[in-house]
C-alpha positions in Angstrom: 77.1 87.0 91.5 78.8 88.8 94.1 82.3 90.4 94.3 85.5 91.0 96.7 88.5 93.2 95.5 91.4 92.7 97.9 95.1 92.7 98.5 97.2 90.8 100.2 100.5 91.3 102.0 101.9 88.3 103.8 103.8 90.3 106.1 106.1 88.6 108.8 105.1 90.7 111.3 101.6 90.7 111.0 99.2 89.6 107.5 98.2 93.0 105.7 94.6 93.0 103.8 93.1 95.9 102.0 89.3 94.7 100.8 86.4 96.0 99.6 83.0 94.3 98.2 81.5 97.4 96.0 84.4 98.7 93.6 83.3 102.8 94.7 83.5 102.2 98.4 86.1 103.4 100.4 88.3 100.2 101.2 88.3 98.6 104.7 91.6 96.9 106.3 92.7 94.2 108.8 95.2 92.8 110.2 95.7 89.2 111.3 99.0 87.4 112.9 101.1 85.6 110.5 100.9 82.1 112.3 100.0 79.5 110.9 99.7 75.4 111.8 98.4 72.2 110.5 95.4 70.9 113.2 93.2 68.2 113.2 89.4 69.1 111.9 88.6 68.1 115.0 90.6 70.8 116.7 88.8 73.5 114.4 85.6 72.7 115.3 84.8 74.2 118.1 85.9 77.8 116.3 83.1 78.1 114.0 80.9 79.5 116.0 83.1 82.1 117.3 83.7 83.5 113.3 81.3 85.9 112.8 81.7 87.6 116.4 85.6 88.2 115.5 86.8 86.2 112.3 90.3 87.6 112.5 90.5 85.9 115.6 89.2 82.9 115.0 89.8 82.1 111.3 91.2 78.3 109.8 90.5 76.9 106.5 90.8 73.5 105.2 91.9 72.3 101.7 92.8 68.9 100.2 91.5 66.9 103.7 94.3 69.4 105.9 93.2 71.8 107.9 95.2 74.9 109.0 94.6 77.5 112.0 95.8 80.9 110.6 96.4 84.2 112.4 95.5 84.3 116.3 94.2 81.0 116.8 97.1 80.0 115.5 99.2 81.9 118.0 96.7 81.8 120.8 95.8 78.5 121.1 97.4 76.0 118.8 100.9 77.6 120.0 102.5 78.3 116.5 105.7 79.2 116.1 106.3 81.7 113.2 109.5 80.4 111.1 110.8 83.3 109.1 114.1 81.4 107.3 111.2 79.5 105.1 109.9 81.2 102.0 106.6 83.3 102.3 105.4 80.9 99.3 105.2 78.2 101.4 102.2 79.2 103.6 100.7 81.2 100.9 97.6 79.3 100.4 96.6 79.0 103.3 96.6 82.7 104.6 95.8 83.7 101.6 92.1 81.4 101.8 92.1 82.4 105.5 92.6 86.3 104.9 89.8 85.8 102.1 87.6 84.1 104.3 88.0 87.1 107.1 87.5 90.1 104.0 84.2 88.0 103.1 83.0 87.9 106.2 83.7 91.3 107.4 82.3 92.4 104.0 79.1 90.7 104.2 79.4 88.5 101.1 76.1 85.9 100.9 79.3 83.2 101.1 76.3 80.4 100.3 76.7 81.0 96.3 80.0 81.4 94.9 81.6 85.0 94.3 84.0 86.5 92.3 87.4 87.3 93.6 90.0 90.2 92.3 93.1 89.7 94.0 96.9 91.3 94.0 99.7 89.9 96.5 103.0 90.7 97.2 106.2 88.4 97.8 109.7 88.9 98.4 111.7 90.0 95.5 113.5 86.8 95.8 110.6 84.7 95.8 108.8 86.3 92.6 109.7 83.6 90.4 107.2 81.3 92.4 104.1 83.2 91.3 102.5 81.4 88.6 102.8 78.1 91.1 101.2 80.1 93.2 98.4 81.9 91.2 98.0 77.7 89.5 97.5 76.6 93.2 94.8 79.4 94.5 93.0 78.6 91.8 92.6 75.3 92.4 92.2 75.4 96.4 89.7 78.6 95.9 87.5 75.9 93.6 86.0 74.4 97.2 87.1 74.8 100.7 86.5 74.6 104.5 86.2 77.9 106.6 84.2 78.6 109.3 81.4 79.9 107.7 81.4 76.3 105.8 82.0 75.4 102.3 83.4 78.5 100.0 83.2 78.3 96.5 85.1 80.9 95.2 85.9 82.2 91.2 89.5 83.8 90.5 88.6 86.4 88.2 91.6 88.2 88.4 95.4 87.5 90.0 98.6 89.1 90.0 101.8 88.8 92.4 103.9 91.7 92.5 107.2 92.0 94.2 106.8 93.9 98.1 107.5 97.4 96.6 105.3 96.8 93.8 102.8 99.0 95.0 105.1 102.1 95.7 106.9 101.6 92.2 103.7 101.5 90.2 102.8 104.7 92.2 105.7 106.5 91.6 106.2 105.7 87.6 102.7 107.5 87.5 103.6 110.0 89.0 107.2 110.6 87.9 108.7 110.8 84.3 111.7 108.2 84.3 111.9 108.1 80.8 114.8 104.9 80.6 116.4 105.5 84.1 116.3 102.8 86.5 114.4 103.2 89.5 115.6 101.4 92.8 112.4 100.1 95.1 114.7 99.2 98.2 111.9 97.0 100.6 113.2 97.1 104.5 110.7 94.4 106.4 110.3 91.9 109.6 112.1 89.2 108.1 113.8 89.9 105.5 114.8 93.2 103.0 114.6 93.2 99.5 115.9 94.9 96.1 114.9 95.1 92.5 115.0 97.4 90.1 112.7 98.8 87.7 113.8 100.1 84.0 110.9 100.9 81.3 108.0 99.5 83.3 109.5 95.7 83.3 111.2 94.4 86.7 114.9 93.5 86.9 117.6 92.2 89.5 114.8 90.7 92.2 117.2 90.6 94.9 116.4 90.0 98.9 118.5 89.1 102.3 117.6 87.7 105.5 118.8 90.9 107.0 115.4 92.2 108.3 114.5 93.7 111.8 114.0 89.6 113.4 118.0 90.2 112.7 118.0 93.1 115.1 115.7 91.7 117.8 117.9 88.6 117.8 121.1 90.2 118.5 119.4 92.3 121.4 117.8 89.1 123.0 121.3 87.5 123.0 122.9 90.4 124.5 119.8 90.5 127.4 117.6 88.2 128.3 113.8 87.0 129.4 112.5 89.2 126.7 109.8 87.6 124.3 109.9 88.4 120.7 106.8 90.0 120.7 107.2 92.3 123.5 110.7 93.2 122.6 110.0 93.6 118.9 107.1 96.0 119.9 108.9 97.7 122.4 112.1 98.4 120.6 110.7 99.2 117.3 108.6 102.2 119.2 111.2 103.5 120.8 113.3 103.7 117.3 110.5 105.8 116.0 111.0 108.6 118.9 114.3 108.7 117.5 115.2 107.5 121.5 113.5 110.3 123.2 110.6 108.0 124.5 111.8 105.0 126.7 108.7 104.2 128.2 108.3 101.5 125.7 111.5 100.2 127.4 110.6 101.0 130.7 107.2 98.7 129.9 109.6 95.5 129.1 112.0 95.7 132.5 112.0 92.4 133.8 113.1 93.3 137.9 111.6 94.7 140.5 114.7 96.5 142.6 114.9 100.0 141.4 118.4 100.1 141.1 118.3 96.6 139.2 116.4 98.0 136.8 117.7 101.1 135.9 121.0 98.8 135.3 118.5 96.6 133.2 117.8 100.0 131.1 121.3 100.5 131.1 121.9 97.5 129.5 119.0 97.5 126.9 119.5 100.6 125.7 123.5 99.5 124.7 122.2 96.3 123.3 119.7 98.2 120.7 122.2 100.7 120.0 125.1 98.2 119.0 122.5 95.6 117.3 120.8 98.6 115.6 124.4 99.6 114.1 125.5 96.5 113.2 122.5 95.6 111.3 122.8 98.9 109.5 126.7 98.0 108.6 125.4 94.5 106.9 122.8 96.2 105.0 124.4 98.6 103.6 127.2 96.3 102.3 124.5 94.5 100.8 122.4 97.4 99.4 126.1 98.1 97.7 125.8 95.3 95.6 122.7 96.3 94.2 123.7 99.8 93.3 124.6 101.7 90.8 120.8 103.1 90.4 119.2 106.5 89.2 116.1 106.8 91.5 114.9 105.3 95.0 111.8 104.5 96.4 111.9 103.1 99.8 109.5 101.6 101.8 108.4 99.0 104.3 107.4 98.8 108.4 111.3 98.8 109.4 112.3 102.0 106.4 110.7 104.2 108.9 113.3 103.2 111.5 116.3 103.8 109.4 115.0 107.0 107.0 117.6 109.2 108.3 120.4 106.4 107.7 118.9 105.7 104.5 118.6 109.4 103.3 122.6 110.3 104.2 123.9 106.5 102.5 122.0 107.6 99.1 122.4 111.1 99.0 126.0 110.4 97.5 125.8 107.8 95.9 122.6 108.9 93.2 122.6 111.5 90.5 121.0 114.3 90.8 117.9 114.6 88.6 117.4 116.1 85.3 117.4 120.1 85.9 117.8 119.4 89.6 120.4 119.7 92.0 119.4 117.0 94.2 119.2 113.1 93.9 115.3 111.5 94.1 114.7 109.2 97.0 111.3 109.1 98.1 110.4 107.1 101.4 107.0 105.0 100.1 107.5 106.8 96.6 105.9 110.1 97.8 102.5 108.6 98.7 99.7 110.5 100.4 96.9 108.9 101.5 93.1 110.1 100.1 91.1 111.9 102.9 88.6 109.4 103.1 91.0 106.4 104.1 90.3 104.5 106.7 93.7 103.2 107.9 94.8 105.1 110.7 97.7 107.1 110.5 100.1 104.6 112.9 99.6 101.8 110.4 99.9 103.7 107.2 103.6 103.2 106.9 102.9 99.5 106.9 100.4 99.8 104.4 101.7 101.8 102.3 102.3 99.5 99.6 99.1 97.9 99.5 97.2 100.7 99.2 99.5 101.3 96.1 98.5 98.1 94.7 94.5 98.7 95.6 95.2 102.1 93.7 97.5 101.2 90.7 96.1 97.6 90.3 93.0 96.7 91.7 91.0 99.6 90.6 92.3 100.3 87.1 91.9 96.6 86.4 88.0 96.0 87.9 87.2 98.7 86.5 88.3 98.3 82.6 86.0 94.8 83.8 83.3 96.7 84.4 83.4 99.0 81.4 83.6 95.8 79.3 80.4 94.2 80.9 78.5 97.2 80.2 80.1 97.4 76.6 78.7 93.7 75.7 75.2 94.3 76.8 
């Protein structure tokens, strides 16, 4: 029987999977939109023969007699709109089969016998307590459904849900003696942000808020206008990363033709990020007050790299220095360097970061303790 290690992120801004179908290869990645809709089978029909050209593209699943469009087709052609006050939970089944469907056909699985799955997700911190519902519900819907490719048959062999910051926390307790201080894993995403702590290996005070960088791209649409979320979101999020020294993202957006209109346009835009940008910082960190007092911080998330700076000044204060050290520990995606051999280009690394912690710290370790057992028994 064949096998698929993967991880999951249901990301707001766009579904995060790292996969791989031999335990000693060198992980592959993809991306898909977070969409998502209910369609008739009907509607999906036409798709399957498109799947094996570009499955991320074309990818729907159907379970329990419903059928779901997931991703671009979602976005493309059924029109989804993405809703990001629900709870990730909600839609986790079905991106979850659809982002499994894409790994195995990417990864070449012979999909006409079952395989075995080895799977880690992440959820908002908030939204932890819904994992065994959702491990008790995978399990049943990875038992027989629709994709493209047909009927999947799939076997569960291994599951586990960590908070989003799971992956950078396991890394850094490996790497990092915190005897019984607690460790902070502040999460800064599309959607939302989240908090928890972590205090002799066991996760306490799962916190999140809807503050995430949707907050920020609202406040700027309001203050503007004619921008789509995508375009803006893309646009603004790239000029935050030149620390404002590249507008041309901005310049791409401008809406009128007059050359005078527009540089009042710029103007304009570039006021609108500035305030929105500050008063999203002001809410967070009267929230992120709530959640303090902590020893150590790990960081992470897309929207973390936008606010490092911010981030690094707020903390620096308000930690204790380490044991023997005159300095505080705050570590933007707990200190991790990706291996040589990775395959995730260095612009989506940031994003990834905490999957590849999970592949790393969870994944691996756990397949491969399978493995040694198999061999054991014979």
């Amino acid at each position: 029987m064949e096998h698929l290690y993967a991880v999951v992120d249901y990301g707001s801004s766009a579904l995060k999977v790292v996969y791989s179908r031999e335990l000693n290869d060198t992980p592959k990645y993809f991306t898909m939109q977070p969409e998502i809709i209910e369609v008739s089978a009907d509607a999906v029909k036409g798709y399957r023969k498109n799947f094996s050209s570009d499955p991320a593209r074309h990818a729907f699943v159907g379970t329990n007699d419903r059928y779901y469009a997931v991703g671009e087709l979602a976005q493309d052609v059924f029109r989804s709109t993405l809703n990001l006050t629900e709870p990730k939970s909600n839609n986790a089944i079905g991106r979850t089969l659809a982002a499994i469907t894409v790994a195995a056909q990417l990864a070449q699985i012979n999909v006409s016998k079952k395989f075995r799955l080895f799977l880690s997700c992440l959820l908002p911190a908030g939204e932890l307590v819904d994992r065994d519902i959702l491990e008790d519900n995978l399990r049943e819907a990875f038992k027989n459904f629709d994709t493209p490719m047909g009927s999947l048959q799939v076997n569960l062999k291994y599951f586990n849900c960590h908070p989003e910051g799971g992956g950078l926390a396991l890394f850094y307790e490996e790497h990092c003696d915190l005897a019984d201080r607690q460790l902070g894993v502040i999460m800064m995403g599309h959607r939302n942000s989240s908090c928890f702590v972590v205090q002799n290996s066991i996760y306490r005070r799962l916190r999140s808020t809807d503050l995430g960088f949707a907050t920020v791209v609202n406040d700027i649409q309001l203050a503007t206008s004619a921008y789509k979320d995508k375009t803006i979101t893309a646009g603004v999020a790239t000029y935050l990363l030149s620390n404002g020294q590249d507008k041309t993202p901005l310049v791409k957006m401008l809406m009128r033709n007059n050359p005078t209109a527009r540089e009042q346009e710029l103007d304009n835009l570039l006021k609108a990020i500035d305030i929105s940008k500050g008063k999203f910082w002001n809410s967070f960190v009267q929230w992120l007050a709530i959640q303090l007092p902590l020893d150590e911080v790990v960081f992470g998330g897309g929207v973390a790299e936008l606010f490092k700076i911010e981030m690094l000044d707020y903390l620096s204060g308000k930690l204790p220095n380490l044991p023997n050290k005159n300095c505080p520990a705050i570590y933007l995606h707990g200190g991790l360097e990706y291996p040589d051999n990775t395959l995730i280009p260095t612009g989506l690394q940031a994003r990834f970061a905490d999957v590849q912690c999970l592949w790393e710290k969870d994944i691996l370790p756990v397949a491969k303790s399978y493995w040694d057992n198999i061999k054991k028994s014979r």
